[in-house]
Each structure stands twice: as C-alpha cells, then as structure tokens.
C-alpha positions, 0 to 999 in steps of 0.5 A: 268474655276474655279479659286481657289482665289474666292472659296466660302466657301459654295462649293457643290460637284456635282460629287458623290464618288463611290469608296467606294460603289464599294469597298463595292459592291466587298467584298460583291461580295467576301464573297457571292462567298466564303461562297455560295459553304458552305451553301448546303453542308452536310456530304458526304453520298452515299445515296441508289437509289430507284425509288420514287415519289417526295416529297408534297411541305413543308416549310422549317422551318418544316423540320429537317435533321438528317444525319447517317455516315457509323461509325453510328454517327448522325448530325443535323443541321450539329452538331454532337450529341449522340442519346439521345440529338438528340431526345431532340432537335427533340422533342423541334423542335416537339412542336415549329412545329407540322408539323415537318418532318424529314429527314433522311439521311442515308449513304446506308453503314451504320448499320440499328441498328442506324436508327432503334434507330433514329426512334423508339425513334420518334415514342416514342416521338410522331413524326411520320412524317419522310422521308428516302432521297435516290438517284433517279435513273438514267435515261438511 
C-alpha cells in the first residue's frame, strides 16, 4: 500500500489511459458508418437489361462515369454540368490518361438525342473508349 506522505516526485504511471483512444476509435467508428452508405451512391437510374459479357479489369483512375437523367441532364463525378463543359473535362482527363474509358450511365427512359450528343462529341475529341452500363438480366 502507497502512502501519499512519501510520494517521490518522480512518479511514472504504469497504467495507460485508454479513454481517450476509445473516444477516438467511436467517432471513427461513427463517421465511417455515416459517410460509407454515401460514397457508392450515384443518380437513381433504371438502366436497361441486356445479356453482356463482363467487363476486361480496368483501373480505376482510367474510368469516368458520365450519368444521363430521364430530363436529359448529365453528371460527372456527381457534378451536374452542361454538354460542352462535360466534354472539356473529358477531354482534360483524356490527355491526363490515355486509356481513359468512359462509362455512360443512361436511364433506359431517357432520350437518345443526349447520348447521342455525348458520344459524338468523344468521338470528335479523340475518345473512343466508352461503355454503355446496363442492368444484367436475371437469372430464373
């Protein structure tokens, strides 16, 4: 037993305070359980069903996602932009990487006449590397 009338003052803890790490490790836990559900998430898109074969492995800072909505807006990167500032990015991300592919996203309700603009203006800039995102079918 201690007694406090002969404390040194040179007195080492040997115990270590794991309050504060736990503190730590649940507001870690907590964001990483609130952002996670966010980070996958795209527009809300009913893409049409076809039976395709899988895609070839690429990296992933290869690949832009386009996204075209029903009332023919597009995104990229989850940033909503006009068709002309959409190809500009593109066109920058295309000499960055020269293997970029593109990834077109477009709702299966949605009108041609913006895919077909989307495409034709990376066909124009050199980007011939695209890929239309469907839904595979479903096995019975």
């Amino acid at each position: 037993m201690r007694r406090f009338s002969q404390r040194s003052t040179l007195v080492t803890l040997s115990e270590i305070n794991i309050t504060p790490l736990l503190d730590l490790a649940f507001v870690l836990l907590i964001i990483f359980v609130i952002t996670t559900p966010l980070l996958e998430k795209g527009l809300e898109l009913h893409l049409p069903r076809v039976n395709a074969q899988p895609d070839k492995p690429i990296r992933k800072e290869d690949i832009r996602t386009v996204e075209i909505t029903p009332q023919g807006n597009y995104t990229l990167s989850k940033k909503p932009m006009k068709l002309d500032q959409l190809e500009k990015e593109l066109v920058q991300d295309f000499r960055l990487h020269p293997n970029l592919v593109v990834y077109i996203r477009a709702d299966e309700n949605s009108r041609t006449r913006e895919l077909a603009a989307l495409l034709d203006g990376c066909q124009r800039n050199g980007i011939t590397r695209y890929s239309l995102r469907t839904q595979p079918l479903e096995r019975r």
